[in-house]
N, C-alpha and C positions, 0 to 999 in steps of 0.2 A: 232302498226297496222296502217295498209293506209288505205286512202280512199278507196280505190278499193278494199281490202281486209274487211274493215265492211261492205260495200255495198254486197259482195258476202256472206258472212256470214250471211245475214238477207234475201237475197232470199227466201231460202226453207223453213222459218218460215212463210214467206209471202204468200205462196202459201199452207202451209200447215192451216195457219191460217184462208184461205178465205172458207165461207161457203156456204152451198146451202141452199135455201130453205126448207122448207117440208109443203108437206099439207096434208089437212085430207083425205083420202078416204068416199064417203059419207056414213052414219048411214047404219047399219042393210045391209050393203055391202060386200060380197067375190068377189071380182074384179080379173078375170086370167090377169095376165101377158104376153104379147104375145112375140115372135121374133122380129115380125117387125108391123108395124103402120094399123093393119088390123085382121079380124078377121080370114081372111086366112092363117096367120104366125099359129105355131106351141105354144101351150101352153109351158110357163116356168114354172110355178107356179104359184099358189093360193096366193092372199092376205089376210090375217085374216080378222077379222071383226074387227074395231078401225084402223085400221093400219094407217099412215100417210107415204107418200115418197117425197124422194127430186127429184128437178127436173131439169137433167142439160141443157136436150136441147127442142125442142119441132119442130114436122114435121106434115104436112097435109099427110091424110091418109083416109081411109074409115070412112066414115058418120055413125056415131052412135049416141045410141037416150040415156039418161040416165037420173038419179037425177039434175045434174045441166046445162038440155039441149040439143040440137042435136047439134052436132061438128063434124068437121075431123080432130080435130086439135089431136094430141097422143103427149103424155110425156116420154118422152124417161127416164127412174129412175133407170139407172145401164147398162152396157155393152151389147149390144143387148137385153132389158127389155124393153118394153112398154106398156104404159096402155091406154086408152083413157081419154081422159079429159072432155067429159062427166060425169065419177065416180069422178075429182077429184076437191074437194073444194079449186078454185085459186081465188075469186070473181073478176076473169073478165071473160068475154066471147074471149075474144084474146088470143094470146099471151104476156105470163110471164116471158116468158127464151128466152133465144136466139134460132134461128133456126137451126136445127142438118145438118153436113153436111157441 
């Protein structure tokens, strides 16, 4: 095997093996899911109560008030899914992730 052939070979291990995040959603919380970074987007679905999500990118968006704060910051957790990050336990008040986009 060459070089160039183990180095291609361990790529998609390496990308398969990198992880995200996940945080809690806060206590005694059902948090919608929305479209886009607002409350104007369209409901995706309900998050349970406990639930935790990963988080891959993160976009300013409408100001909401929640458990940990007032922010505009949304969490982008799956292919057009956003939640606010007011609901979600990151212990910072910034940004966590990179910026979507």
């Amino acid at each position: 095997m060459t070089v160039e052939e183990s180095s291609a070979a361990t790529e998609p291990d390496e990308v398969v093996s990198m992880s995200v995040a996940r945080y809690p959603i806060a206590p005694g919380c059902r948090v919608n899911v929305r479209s886009g970074p607002g409350t104007k987007y369209g409901i995706v679905r309900t998050l349970p109560l406990g639930a935790s999500v990963p988080i891959y990118c993160q976009t300013p968006g409408e100001t909401i008030s929640g458990p940990y704060g007032t922010t505009n910051v949304w969490d982008n957790i799956a292919s057009d899914e956003f939640v606010s990050d007011a609901y979600v336990k990151t212990g910072s008040d910034g940004y966590v992730a990179p910026r979507c986009g």
